[in-house]
C-alpha positions as CSV (number, residue, x, y, z in Angstrom):
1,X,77.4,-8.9,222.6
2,X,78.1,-12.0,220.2
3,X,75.0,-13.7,221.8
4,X,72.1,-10.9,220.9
5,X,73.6,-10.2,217.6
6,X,73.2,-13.8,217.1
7,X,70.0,-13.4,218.5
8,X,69.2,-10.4,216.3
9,X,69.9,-12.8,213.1
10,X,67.5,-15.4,213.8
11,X,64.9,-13.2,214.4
12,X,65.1,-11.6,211.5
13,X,65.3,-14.9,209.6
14,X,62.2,-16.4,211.9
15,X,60.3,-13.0,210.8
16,X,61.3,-12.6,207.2
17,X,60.7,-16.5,206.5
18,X,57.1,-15.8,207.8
19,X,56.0,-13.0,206.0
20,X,57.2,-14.5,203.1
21,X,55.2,-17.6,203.7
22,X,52.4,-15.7,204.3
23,X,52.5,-13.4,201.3
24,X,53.3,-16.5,199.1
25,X,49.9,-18.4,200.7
26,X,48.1,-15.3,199.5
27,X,50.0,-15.9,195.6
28,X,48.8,-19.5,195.9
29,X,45.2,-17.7,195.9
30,X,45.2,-15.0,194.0
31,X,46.9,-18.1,191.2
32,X,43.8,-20.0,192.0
33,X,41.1,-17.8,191.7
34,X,42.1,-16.2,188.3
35,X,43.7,-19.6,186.8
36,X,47.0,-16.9,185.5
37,X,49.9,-18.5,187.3
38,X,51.6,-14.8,186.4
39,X,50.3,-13.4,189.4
40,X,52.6,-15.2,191.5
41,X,55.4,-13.7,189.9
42,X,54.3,-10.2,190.4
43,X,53.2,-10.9,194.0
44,X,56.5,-12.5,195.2
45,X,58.7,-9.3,193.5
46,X,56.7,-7.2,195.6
47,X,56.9,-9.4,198.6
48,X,60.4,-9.4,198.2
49,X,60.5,-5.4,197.8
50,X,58.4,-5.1,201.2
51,X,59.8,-7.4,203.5
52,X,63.2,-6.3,202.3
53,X,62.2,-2.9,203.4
54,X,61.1,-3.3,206.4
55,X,64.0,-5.7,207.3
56,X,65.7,-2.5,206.5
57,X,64.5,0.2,208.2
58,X,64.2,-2.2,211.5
59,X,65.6,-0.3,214.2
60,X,68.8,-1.7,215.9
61,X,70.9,0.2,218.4
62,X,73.9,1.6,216.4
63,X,72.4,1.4,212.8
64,X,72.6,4.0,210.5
65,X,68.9,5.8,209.4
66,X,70.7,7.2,206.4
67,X,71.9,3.9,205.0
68,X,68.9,1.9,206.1
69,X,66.4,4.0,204.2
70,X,69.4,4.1,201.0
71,X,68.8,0.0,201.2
72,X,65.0,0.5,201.9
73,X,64.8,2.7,198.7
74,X,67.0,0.4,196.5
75,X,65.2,-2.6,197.2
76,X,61.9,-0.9,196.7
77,X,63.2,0.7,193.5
78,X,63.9,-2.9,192.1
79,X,60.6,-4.5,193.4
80,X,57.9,-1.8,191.8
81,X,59.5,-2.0,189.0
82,X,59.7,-5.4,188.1
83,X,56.3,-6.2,190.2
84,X,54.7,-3.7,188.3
85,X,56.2,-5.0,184.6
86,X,55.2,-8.6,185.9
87,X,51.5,-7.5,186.7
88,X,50.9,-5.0,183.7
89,X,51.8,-8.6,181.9
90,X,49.3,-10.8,183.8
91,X,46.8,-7.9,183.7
92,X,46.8,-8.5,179.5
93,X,45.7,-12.2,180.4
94,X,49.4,-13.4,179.6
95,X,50.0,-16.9,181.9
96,X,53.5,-18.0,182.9
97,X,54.4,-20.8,180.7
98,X,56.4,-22.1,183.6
99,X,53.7,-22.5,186.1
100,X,51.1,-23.5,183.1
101,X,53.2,-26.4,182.3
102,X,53.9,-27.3,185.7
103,X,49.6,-27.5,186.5
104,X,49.2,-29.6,183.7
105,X,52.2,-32.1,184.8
106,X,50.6,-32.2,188.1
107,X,47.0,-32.8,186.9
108,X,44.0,-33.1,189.4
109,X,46.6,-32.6,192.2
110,X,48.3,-29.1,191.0
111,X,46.0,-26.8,193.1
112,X,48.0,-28.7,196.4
113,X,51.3,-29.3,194.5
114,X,50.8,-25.4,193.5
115,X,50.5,-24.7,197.5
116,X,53.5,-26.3,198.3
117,X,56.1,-25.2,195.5
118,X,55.0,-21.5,196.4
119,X,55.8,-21.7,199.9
120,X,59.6,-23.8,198.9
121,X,59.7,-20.8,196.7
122,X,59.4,-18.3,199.7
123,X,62.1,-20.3,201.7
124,X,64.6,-20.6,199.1
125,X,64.1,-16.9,198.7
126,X,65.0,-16.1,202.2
127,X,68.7,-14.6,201.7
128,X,67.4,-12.3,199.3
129,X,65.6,-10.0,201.9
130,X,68.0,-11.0,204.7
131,X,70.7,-9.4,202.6
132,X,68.9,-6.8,202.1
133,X,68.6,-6.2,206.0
134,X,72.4,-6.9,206.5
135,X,73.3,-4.4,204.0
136,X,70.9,-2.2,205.9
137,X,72.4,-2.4,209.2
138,X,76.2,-2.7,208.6
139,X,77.8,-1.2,210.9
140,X,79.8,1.9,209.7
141,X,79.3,5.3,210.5
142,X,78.2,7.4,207.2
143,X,77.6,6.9,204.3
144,X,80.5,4.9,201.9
145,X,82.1,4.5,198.8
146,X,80.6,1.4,198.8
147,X,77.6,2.6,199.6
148,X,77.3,4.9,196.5
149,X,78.5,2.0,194.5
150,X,76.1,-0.2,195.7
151,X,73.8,2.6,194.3
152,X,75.1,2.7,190.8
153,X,75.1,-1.2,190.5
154,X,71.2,-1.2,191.3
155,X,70.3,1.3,188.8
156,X,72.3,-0.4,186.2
157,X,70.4,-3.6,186.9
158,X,67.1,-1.6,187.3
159,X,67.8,0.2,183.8
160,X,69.4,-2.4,182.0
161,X,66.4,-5.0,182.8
162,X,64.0,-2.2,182.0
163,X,65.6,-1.9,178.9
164,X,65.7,-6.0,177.9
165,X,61.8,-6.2,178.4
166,X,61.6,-3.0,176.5
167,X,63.3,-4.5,173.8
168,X,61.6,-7.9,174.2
169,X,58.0,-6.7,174.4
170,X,58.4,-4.4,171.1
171,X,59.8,-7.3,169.2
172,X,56.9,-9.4,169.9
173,X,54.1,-6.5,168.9
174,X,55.9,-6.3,166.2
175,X,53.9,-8.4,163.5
176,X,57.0,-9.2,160.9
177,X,58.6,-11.1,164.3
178,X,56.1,-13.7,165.0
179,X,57.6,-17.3,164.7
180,X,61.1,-15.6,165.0
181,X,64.0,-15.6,168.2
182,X,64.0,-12.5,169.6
183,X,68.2,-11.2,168.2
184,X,67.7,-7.6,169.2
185,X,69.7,-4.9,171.2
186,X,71.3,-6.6,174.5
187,X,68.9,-9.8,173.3
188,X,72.3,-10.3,170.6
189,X,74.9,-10.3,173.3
190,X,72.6,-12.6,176.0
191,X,69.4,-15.0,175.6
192,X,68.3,-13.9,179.1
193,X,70.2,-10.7,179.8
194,X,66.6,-9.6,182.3
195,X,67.8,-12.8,184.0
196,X,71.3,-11.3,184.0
197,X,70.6,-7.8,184.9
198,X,68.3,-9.3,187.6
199,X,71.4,-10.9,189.1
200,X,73.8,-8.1,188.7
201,X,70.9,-5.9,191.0
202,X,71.4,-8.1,193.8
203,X,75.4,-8.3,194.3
204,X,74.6,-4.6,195.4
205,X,73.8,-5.7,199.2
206,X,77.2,-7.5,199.5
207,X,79.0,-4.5,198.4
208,X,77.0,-2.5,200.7
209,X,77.2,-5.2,203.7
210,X,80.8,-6.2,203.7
211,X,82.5,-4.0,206.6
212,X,85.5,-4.8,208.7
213,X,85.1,-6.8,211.7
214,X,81.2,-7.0,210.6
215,X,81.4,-10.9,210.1
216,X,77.3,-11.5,209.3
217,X,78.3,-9.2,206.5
218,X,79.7,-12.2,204.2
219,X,76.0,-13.8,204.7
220,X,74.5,-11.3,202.7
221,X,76.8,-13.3,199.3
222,X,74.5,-15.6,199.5
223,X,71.6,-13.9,197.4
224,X,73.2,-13.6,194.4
225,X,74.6,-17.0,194.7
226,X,71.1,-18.0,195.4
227,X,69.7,-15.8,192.6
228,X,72.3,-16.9,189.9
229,X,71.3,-20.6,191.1
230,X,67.5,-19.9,190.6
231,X,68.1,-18.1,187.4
232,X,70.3,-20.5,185.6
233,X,69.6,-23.7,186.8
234,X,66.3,-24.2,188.4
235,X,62.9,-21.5,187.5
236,X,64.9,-19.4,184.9
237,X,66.6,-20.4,182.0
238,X,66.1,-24.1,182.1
239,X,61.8,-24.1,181.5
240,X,62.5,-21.9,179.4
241,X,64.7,-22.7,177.0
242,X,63.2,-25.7,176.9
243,X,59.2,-24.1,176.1
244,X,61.2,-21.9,173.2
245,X,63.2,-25.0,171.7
246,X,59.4,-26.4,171.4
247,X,58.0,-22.9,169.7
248,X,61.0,-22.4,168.0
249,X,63.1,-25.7,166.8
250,X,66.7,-24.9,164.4
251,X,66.0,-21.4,164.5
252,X,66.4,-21.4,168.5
253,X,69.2,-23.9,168.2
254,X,71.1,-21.7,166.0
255,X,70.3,-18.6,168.7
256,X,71.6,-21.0,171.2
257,X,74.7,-21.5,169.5
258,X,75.9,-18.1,168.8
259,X,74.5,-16.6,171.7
260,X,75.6,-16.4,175.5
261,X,73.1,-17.7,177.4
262,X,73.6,-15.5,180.4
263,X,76.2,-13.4,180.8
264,X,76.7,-10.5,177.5
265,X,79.5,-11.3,175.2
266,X,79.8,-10.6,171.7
267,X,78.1,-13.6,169.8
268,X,79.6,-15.7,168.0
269,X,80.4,-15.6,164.1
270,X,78.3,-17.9,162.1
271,X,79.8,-21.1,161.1
């Protein structure tokens, strides 16, 4: 029994690492032909969304239909609505400073160096949809507590990101904002709280996939470990920052200093 469930893992790794390959390959085009790096962004959310899904609803003996649709739903909740928010962006001819930057680092040999980085991307993303499938198939009969509150925490995330690039997009149509830091609604309490909520969304598969005796369960940690990683350190905050410091100078220095930079606090009083 030990044996096939292993078994059962490393297919669905092997699987989900290919489609995800795959679907980033076709990002790398879509990128290339329409020289607006924010395509990719769109494209891997609703990667993510689909393969998740499917990992999902993939039918194992003693698996649960009613919580593996629950987890299909949530993760495709998540996906179409930031996908969508992503592409409505890129649609309006708005590139992805990170990407652009990176192209023009790389030169005559970004279109290759593009290639490569999207398919590292894809790897590195792999816990996020194999959590998605462990929370999918734990193995409990019925639906949970933790189950409903794997629920609520998604459609926090869901609404509170809404709500951030609500906030954020209205601030920059505004015309008395331009050259300013965006120091609005949840934008006071976090620099990045759509980074934040983004995270928050995916500690719902944990909660959903840590059962008794179910030890593949404690995998499923690793995507918001992976996501806070991504977020903080590596594609998120860091380029960033960096871009608005550029745009911005003291008057982002003196948002930085008062201001969380990912999780919401209270900022700070003025020195």
């Amino acid at each position: 029994m030990g044996e096939s469930m292993v078994l059962v893992q490393v297919q669905a790794i092997g699987l989900i690492a290919l489609a995800f390959c795959v679907l980033m390959g076709l990002a790398w085009v879509v990128q290339q032909r329409t020289g607006n790096s924010g395509w990719v962004d769109a494209i891997w959310s609703y990667a993510t969304g689909l393969i998740g899904a499917a990992a999902a609803l993939w039918p194992l003996d003693g698996s649960l239909p009613a919580r593996q649709a629950l987890v299909a739903g949530l993760v495709l909740l998540w996906s179409l609505r930031l996908g969508t928010h992503i592409a409505r962006r890129s649609a309006a001819g708005i590139d992805d400073p990170r990407y652009a930057n990176y192209a023009r680092e790389w030169g005559a040999d970004a279109p290759r160096r593009m290639f490569f980085f999207l398919q590292s991307q894809a790897l590195v993303s792999l816990p996020l949809p194999f959590a998605v499938f462990l929370a999918g198939h734990a193995p409990a009969p019925g639906l949970r507590l933790q189950d409903y509150v794997g629920v609520v925490i998604i459609l926090i995330a869901v609404a509170g990101e809404a709500l951030a690039d609500r906030q954020l997009r209205r601030f920059k149509h505004d015309a008395s904002s331009k050259g300013k830091v965006c120091n609005v609604g949840l934008w006071r309490w976090s620099r990045h709280p759509n980074y934040f909520f983004e995270w928050l969304g995916w500690l719902a598969y944990p909660v959903i996939a840590l059962t008794p005796g179910y030890a593949w369960g404690w995998a499923s940690l690793a995507a918001p470990a992976i996501m806070y990683w991504i977020l903080v350190h590596v594609t998120g905050i860091p380029p960033l920052e960096e871009q608005m410091l550029q745009s911005r100078g003291d008057l982002y220095r003196q948002y930085q200093a008062r201001t969380n930079a990912f999780f919401p606090w209270p900022p700070k009083q003025a020195l």
